[in-house]
CHARMM internal coordinates of N, CA and C (Angstrom, degrees):
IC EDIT
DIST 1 N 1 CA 1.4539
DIST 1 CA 1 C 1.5302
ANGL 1 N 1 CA 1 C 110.81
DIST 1 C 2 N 1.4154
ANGL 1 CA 1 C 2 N 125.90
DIHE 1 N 1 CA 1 C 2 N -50.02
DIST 2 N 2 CA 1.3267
ANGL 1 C 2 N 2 CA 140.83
DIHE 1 CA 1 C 2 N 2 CA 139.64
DIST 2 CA 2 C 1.3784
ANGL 2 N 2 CA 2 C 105.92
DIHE 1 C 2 N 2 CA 2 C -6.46
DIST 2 C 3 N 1.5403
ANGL 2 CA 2 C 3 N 123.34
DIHE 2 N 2 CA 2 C 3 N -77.62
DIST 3 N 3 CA 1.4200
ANGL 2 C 3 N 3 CA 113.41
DIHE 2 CA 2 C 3 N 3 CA -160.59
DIST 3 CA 3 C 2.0992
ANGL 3 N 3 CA 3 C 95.16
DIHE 2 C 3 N 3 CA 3 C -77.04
DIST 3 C 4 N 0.9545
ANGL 3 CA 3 C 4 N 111.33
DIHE 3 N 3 CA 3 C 4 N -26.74
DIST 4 N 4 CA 1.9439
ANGL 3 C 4 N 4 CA 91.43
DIHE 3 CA 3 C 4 N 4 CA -177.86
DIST 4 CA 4 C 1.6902
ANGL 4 N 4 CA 4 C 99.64
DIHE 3 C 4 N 4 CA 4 C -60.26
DIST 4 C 5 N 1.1851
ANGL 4 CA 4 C 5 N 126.67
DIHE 4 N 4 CA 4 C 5 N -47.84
DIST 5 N 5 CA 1.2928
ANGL 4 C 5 N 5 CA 135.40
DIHE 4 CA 4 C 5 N 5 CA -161.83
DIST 5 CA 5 C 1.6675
ANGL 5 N 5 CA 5 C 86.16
DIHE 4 C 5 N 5 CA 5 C -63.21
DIST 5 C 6 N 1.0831
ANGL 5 CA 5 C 6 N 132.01
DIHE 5 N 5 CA 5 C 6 N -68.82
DIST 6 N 6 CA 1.9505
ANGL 5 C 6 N 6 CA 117.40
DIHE 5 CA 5 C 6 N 6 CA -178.55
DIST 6 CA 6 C 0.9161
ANGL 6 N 6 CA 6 C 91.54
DIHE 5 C 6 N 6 CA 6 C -41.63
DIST 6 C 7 N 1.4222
ANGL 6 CA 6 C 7 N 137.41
DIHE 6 N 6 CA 6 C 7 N -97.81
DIST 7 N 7 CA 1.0255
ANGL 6 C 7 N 7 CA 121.00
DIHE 6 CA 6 C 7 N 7 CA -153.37
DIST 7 CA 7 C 1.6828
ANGL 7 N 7 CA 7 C 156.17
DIHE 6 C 7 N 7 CA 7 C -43.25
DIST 7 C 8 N 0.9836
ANGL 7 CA 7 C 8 N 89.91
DIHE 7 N 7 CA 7 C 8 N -20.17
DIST 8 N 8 CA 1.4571
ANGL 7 C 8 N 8 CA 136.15
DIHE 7 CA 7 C 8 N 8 CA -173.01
DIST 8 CA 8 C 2.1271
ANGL 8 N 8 CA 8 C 107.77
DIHE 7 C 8 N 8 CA 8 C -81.90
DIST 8 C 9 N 1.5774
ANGL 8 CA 8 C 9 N 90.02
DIHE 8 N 8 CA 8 C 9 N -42.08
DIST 9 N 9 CA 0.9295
ANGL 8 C 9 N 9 CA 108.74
DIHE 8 CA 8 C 9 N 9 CA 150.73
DIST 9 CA 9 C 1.4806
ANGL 9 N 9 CA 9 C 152.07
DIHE 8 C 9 N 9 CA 9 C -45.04
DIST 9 C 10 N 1.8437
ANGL 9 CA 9 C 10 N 93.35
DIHE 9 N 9 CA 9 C 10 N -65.00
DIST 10 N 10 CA 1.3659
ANGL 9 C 10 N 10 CA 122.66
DIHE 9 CA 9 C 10 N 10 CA 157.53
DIST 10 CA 10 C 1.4908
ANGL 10 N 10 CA 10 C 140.48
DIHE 9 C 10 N 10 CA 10 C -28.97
DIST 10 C 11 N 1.9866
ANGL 10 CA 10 C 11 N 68.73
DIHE 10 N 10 CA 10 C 11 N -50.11
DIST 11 N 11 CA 1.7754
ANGL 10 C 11 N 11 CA 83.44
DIHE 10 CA 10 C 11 N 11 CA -177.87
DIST 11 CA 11 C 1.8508
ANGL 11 N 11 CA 11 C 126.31
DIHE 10 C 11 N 11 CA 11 C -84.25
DIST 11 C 12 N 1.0395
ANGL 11 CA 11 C 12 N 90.44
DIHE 11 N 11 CA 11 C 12 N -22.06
DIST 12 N 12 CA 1.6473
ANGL 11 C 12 N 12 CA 128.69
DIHE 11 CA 11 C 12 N 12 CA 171.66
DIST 12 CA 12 C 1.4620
ANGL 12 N 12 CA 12 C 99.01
DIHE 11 C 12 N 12 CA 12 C -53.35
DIST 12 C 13 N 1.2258
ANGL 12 CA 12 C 13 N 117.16
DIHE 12 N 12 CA 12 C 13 N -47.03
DIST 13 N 13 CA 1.6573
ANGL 12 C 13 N 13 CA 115.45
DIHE 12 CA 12 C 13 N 13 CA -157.80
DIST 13 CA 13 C 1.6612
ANGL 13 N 13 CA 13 C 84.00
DIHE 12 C 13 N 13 CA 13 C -91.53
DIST 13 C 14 N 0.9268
ANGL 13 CA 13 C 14 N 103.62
DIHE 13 N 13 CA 13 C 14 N -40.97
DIST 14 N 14 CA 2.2727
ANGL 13 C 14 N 14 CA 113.07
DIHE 13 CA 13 C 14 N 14 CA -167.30
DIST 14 CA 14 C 1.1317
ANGL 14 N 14 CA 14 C 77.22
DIHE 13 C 14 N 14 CA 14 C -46.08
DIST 14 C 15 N 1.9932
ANGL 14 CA 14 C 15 N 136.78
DIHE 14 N 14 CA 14 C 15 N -78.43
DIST 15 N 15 CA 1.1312
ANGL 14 C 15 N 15 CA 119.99
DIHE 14 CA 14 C 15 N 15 CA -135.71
DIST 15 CA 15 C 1.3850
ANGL 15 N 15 CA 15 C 101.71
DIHE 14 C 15 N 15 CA 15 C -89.60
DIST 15 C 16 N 1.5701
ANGL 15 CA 15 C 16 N 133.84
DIHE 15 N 15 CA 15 C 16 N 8.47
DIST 16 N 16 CA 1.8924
ANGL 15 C 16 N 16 CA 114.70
DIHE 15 CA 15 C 16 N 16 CA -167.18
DIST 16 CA 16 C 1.8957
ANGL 16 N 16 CA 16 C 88.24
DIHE 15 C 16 N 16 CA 16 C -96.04
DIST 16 C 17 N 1.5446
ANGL 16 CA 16 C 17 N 117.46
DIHE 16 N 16 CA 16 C 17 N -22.27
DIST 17 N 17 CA 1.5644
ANGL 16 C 17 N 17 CA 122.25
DIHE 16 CA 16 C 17 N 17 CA 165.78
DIST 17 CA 17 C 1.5380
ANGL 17 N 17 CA 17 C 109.72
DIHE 16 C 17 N 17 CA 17 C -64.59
DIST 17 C 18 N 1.1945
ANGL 17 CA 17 C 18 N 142.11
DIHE 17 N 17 CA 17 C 18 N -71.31
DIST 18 N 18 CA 1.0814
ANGL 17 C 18 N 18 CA 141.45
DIHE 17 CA 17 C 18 N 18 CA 125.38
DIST 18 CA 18 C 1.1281
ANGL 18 N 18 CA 18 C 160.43
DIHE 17 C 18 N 18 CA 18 C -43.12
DIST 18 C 19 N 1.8424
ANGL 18 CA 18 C 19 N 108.95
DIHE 18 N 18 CA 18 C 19 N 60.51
DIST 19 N 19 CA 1.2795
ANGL 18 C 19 N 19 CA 116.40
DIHE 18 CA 18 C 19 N 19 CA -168.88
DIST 19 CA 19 C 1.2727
ANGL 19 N 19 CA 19 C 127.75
DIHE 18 C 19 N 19 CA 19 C -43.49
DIST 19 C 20 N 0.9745
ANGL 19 CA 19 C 20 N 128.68
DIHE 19 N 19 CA 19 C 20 N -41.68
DIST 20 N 20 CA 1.9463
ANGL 19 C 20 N 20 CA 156.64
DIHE 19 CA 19 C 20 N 20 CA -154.46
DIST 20 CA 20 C 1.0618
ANGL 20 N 20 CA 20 C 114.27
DIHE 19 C 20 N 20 CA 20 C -69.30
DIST 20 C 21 N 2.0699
ANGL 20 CA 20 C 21 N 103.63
DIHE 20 N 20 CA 20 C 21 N -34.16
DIST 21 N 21 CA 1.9834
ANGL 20 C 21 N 21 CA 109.29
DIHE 20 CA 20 C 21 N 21 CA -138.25
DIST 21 CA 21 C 1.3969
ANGL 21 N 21 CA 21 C 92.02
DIHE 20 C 21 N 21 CA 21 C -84.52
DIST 21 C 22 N 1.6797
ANGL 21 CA 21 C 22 N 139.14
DIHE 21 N 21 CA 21 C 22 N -26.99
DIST 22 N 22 CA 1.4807
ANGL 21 C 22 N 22 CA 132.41
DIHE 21 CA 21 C 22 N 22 CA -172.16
DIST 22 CA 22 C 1.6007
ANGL 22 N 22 CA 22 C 92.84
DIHE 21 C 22 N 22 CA 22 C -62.91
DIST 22 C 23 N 1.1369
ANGL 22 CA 22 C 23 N 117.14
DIHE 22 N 22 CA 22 C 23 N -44.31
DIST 23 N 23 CA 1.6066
ANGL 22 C 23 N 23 CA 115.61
DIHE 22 CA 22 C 23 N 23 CA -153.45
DIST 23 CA 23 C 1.6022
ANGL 23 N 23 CA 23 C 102.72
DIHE 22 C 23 N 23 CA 23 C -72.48
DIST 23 C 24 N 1.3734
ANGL 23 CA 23 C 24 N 137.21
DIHE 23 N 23 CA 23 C 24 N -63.22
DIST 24 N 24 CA 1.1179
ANGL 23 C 24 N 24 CA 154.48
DIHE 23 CA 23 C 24 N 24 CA 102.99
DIST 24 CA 24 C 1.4674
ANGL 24 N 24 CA 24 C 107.09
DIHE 23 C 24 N 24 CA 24 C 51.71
DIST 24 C 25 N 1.0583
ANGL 24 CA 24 C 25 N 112.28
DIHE 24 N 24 CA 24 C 25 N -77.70
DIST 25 N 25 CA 1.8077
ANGL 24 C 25 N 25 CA 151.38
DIHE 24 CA 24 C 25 N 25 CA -168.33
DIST 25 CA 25 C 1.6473
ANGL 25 N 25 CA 25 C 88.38
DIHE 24 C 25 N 25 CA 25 C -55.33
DIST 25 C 26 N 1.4861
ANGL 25 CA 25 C 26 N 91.42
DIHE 25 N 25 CA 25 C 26 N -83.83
DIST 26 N 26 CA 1.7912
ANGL 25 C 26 N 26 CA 130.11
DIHE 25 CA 25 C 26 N 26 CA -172.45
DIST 26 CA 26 C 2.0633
ANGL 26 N 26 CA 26 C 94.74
DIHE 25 C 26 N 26 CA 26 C -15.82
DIST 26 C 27 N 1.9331
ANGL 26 CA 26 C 27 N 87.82
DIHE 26 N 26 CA 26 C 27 N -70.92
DIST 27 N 27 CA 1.4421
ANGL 26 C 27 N 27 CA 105.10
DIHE 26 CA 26 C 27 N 27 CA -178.63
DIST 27 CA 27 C 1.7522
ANGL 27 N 27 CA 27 C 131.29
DIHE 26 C 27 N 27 CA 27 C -53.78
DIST 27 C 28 N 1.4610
ANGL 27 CA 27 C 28 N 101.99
DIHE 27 N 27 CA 27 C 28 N -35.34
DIST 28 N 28 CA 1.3512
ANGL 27 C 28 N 28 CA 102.23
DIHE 27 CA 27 C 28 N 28 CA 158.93
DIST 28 CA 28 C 1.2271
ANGL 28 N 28 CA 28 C 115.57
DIHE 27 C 28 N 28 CA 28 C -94.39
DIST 28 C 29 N 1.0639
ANGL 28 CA 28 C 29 N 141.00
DIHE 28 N 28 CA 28 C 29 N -15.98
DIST 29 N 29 CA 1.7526
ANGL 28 C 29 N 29 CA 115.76
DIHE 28 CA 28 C 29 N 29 CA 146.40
DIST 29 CA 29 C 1.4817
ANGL 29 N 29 CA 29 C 118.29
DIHE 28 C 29 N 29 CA 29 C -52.64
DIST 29 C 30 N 1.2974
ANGL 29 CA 29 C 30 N 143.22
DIHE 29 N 29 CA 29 C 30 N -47.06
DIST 30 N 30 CA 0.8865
ANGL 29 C 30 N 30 CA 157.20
DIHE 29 CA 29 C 30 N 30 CA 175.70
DIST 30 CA 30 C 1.7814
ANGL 30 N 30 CA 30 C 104.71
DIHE 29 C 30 N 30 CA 30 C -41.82
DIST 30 C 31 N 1.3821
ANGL 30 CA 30 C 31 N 115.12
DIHE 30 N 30 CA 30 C 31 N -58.43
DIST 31 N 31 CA 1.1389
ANGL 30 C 31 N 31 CA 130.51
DIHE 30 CA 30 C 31 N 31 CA 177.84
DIST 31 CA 31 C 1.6679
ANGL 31 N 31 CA 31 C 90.24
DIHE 30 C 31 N 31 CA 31 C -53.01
DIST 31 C 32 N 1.4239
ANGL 31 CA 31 C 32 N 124.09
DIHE 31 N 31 CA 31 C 32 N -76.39
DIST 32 N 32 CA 1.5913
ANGL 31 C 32 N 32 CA 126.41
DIHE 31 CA 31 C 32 N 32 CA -149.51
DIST 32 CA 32 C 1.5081
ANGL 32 N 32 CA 32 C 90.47
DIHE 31 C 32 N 32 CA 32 C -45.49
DIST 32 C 33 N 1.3220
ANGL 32 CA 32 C 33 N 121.86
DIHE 32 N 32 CA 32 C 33 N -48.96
DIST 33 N 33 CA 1.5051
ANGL 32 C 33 N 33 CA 120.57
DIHE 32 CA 32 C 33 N 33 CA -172.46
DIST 33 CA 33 C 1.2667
ANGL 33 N 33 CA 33 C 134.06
DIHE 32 C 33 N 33 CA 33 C -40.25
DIST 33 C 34 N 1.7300
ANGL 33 CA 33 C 34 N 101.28
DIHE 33 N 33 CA 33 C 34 N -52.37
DIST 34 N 34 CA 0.9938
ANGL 33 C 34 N 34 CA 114.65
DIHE 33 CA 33 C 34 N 34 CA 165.45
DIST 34 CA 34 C 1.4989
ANGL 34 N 34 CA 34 C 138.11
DIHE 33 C 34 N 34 CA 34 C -46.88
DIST 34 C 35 N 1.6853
ANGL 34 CA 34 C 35 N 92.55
DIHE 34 N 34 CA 34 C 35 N -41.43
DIST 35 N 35 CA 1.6843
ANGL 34 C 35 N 35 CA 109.74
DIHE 34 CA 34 C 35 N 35 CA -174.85
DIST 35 CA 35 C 1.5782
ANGL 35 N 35 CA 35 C 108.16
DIHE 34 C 35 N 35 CA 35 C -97.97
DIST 35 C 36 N 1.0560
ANGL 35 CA 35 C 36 N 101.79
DIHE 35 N 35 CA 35 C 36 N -13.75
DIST 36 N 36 CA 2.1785
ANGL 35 C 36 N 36 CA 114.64
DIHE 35 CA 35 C 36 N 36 CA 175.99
DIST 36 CA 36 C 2.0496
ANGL 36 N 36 CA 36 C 102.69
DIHE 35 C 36 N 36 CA 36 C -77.01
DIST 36 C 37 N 1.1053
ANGL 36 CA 36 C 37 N 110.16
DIHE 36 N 36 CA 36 C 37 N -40.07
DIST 37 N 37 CA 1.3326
ANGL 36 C 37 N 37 CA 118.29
DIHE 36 CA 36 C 37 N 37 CA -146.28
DIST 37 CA 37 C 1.5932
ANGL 37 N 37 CA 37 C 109.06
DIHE 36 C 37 N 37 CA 37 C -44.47
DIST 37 C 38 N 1.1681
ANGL 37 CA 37 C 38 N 101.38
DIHE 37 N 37 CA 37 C 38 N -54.75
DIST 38 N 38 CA 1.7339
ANGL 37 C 38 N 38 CA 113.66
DIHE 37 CA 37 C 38 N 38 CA 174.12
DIST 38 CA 38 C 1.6850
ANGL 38 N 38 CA 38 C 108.47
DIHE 37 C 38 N 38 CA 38 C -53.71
DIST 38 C 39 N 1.5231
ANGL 38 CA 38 C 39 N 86.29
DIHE 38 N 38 CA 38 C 39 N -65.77
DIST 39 N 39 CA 1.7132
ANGL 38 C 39 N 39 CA 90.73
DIHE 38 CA 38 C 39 N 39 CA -168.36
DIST 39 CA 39 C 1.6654
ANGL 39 N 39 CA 39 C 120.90
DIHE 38 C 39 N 39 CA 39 C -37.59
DIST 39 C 40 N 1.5139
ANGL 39 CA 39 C 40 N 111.95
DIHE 39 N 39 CA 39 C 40 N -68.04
DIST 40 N 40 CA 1.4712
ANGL 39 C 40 N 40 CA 140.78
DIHE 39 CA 39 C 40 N 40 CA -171.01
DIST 40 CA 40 C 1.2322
ANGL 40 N 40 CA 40 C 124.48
DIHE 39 C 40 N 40 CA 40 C -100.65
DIST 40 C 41 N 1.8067
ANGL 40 CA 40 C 41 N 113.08
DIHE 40 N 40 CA 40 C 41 N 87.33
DIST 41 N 41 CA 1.8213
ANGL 40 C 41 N 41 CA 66.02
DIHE 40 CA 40 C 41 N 41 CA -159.34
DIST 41 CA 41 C 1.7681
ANGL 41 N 41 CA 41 C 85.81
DIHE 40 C 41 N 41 CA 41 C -109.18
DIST 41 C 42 N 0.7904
ANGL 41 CA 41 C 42 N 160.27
DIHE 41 N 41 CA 41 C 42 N 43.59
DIST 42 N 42 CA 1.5861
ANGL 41 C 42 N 42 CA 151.23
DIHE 41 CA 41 C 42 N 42 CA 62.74
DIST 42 CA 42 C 2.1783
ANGL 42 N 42 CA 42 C 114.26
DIHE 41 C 42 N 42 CA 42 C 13.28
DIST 42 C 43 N 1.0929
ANGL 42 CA 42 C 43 N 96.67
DIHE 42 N 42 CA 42 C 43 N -74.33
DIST 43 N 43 CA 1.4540
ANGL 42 C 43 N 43 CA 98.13
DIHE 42 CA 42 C 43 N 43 CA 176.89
DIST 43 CA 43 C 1.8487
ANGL 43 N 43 CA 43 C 107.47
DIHE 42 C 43 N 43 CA 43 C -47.68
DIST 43 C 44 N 1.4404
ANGL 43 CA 43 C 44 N 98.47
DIHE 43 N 43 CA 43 C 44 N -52.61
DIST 44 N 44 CA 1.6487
ANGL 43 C 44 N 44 CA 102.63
DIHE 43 CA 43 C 44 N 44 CA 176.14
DIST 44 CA 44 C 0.8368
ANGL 44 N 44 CA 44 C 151.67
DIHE 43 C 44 N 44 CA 44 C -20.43
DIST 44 C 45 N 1.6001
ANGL 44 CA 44 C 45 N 81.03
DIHE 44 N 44 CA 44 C 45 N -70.19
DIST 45 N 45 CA 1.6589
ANGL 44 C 45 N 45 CA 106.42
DIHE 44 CA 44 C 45 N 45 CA 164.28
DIST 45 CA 45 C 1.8689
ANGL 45 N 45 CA 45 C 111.78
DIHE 44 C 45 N 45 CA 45 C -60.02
DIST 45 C 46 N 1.1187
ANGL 45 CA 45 C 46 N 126.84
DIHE 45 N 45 CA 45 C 46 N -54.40
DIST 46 N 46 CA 1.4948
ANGL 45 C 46 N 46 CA 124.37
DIHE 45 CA 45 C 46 N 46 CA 179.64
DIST 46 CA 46 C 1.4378
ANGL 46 N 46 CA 46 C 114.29
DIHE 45 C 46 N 46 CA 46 C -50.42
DIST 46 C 47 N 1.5965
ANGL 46 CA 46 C 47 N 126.75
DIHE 46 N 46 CA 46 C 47 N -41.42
DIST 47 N 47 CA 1.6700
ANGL 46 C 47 N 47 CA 131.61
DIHE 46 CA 46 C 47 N 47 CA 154.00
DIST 47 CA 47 C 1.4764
ANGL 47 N 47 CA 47 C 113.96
DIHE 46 C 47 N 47 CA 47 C -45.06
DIST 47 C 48 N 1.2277
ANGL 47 CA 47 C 48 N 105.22
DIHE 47 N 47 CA 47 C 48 N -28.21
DIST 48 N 48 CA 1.3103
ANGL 47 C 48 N 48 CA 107.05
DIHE 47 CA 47 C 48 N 48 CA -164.87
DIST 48 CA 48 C 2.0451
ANGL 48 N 48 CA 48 C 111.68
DIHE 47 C 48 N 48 CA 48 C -79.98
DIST 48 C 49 N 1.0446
ANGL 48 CA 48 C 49 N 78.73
DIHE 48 N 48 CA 48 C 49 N -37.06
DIST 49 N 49 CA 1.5809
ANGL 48 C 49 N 49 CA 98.24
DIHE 48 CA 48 C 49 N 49 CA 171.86
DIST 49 CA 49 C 0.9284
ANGL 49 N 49 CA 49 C 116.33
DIHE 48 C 49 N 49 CA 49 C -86.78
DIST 49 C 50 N 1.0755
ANGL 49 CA 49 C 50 N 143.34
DIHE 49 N 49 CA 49 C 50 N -32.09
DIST 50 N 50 CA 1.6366
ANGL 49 C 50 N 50 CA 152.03
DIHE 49 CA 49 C 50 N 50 CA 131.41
DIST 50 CA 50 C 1.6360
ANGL 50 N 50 CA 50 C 113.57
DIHE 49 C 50 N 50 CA 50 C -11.06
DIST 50 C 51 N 1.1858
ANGL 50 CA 50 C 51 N 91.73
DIHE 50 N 50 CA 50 C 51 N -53.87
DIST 51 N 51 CA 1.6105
ANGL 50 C 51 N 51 CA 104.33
DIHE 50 CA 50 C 51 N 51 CA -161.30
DIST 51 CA 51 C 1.9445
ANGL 51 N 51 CA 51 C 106.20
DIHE 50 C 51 N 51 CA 51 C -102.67
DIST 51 C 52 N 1.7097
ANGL 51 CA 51 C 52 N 112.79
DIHE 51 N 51 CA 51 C 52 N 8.93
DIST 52 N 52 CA 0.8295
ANGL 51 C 52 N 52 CA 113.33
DIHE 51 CA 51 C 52 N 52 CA 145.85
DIST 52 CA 52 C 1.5989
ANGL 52 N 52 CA 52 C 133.62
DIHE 51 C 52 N 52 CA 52 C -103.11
DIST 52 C 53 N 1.3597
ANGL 52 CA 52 C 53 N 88.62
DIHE 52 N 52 CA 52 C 53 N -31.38
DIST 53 N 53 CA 1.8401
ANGL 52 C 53 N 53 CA 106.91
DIHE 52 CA 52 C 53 N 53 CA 172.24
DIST 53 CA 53 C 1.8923
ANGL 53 N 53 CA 53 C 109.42
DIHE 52 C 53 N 53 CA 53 C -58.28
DIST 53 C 54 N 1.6327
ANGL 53 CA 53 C 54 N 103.89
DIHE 53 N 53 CA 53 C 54 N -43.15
DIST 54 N 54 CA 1.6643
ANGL 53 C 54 N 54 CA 100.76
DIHE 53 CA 53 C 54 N 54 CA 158.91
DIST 54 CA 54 C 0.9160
ANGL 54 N 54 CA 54 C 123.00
DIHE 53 C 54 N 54 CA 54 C -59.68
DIST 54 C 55 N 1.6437
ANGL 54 CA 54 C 55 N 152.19
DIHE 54 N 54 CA 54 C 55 N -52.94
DIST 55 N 55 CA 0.8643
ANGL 54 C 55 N 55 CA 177.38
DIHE 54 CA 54 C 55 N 55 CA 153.65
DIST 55 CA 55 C 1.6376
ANGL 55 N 55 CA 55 C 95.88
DIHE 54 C 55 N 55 CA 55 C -20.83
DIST 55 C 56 N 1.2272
ANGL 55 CA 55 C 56 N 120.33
DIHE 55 N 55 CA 55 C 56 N -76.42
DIST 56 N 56 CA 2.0888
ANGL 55 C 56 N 56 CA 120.55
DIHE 55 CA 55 C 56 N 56 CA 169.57
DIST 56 CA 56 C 1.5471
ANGL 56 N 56 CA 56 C 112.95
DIHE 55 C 56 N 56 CA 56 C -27.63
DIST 56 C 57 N 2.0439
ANGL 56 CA 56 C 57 N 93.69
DIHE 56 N 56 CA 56 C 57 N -52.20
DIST 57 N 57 CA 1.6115
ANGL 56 C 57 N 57 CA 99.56
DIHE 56 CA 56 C 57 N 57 CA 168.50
DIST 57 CA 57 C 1.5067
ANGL 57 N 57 CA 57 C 141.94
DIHE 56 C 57 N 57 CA 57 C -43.64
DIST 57 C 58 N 1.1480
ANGL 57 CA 57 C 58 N 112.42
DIHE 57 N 57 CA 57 C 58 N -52.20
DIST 58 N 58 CA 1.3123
ANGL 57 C 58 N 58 CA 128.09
DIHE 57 CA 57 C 58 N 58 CA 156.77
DIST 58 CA 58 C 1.6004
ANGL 58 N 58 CA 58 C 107.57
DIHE 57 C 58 N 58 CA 58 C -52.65
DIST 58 C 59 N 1.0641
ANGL 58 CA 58 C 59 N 149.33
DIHE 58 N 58 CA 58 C 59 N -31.88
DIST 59 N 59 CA 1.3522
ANGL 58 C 59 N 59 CA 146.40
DIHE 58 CA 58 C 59 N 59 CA -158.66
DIST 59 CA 59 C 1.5748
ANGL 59 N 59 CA 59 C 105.63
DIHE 58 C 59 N 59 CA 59 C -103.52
DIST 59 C 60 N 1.3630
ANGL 59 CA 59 C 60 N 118.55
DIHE 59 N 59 CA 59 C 60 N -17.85
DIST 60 N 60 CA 1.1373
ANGL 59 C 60 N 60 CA 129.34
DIHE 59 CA 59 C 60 N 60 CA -170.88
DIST 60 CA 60 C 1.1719
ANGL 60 N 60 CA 60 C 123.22
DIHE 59 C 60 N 60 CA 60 C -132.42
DIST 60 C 61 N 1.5934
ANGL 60 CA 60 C 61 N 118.93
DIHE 60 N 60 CA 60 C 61 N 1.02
DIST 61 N 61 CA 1.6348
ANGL 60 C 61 N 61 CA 128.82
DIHE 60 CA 60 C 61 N 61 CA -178.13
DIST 61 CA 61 C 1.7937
ANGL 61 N 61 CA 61 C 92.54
DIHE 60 C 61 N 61 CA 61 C -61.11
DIST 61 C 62 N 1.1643
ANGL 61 CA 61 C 62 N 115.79
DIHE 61 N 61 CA 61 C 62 N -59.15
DIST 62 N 62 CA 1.3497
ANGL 61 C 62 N 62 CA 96.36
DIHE 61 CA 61 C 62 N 62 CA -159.32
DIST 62 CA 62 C 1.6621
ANGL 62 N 62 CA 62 C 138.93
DIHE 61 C 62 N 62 CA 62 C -66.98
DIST 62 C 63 N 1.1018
ANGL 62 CA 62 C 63 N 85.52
DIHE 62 N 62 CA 62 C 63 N -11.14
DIST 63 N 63 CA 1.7596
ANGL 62 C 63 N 63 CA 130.03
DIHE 62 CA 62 C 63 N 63 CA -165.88
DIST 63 CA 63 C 1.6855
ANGL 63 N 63 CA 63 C 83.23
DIHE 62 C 63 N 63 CA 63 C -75.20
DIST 63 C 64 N 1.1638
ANGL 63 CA 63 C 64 N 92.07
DIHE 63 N 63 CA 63 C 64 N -76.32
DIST 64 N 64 CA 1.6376
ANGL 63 C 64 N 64 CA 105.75
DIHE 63 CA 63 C 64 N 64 CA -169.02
DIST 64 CA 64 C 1.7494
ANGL 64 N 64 CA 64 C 111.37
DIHE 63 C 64 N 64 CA 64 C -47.93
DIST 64 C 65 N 1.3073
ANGL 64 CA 64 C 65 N 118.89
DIHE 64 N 64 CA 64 C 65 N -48.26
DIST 65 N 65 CA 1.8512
ANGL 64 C 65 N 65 CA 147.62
DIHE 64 CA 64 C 65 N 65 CA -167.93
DIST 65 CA 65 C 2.2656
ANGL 65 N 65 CA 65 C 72.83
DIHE 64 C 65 N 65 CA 65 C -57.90
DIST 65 C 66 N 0.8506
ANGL 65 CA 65 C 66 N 114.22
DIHE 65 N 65 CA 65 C 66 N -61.30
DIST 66 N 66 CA 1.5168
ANGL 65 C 66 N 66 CA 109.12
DIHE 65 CA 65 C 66 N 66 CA -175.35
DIST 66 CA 66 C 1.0059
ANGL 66 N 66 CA 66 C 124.00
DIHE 65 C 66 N 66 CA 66 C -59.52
DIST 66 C 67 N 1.4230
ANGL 66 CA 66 C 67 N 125.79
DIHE 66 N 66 CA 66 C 67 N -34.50
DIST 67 N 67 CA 1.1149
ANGL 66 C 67 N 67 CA 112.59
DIHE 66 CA 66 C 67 N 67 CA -138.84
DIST 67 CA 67 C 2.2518
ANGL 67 N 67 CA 67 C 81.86
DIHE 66 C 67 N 67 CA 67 C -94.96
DIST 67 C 68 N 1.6443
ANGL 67 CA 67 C 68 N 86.06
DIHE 67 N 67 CA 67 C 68 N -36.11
DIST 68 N 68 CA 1.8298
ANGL 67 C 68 N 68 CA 84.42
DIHE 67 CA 67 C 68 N 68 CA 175.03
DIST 68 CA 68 C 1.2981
ANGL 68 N 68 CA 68 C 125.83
DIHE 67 C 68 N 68 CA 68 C -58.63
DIST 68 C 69 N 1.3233
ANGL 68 CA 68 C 69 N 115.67
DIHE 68 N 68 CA 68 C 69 N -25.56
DIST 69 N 69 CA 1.3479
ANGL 68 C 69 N 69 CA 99.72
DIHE 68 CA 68 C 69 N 69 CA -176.94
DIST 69 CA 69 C 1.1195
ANGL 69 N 69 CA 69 C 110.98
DIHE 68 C 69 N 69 CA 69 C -121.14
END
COOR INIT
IC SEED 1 N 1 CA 1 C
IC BUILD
């Protein structure tokens, strides 16, 4: 539990240095999706989850930013 909380941590500090990079990220996945969709749809699906697992993030950064520290 220890090591999720570092990490968890980690990432917390990555994005309060880098406000932008979740959003950023979010949008060029979004893009790959768009332009993957036909081609791969193996690759797709993994963007796709990507871009829901970000998506939890945003809904839960702050929740979480508390509960760590």
């Amino acid at each position: 539990m220890d090591y999720c909380k570092n990490i968890i941590a980690k990432f917390i500090s990555a994005m309060q240095k880098r406000p932008g990079l979740l959003a950023v990220l979010a949008f060029l996945s979004g893009v790959a999706s768009f332009a993957l969709v036909d081609r791969k749809e193996s690759f797709s699906q993994v963007i796709a989850i990507f871009l829901l697992f970000s998506w939890l993030w945003l809904i839960i950064d702050n929740w979480l930013r508390d509960k760590v520290e």
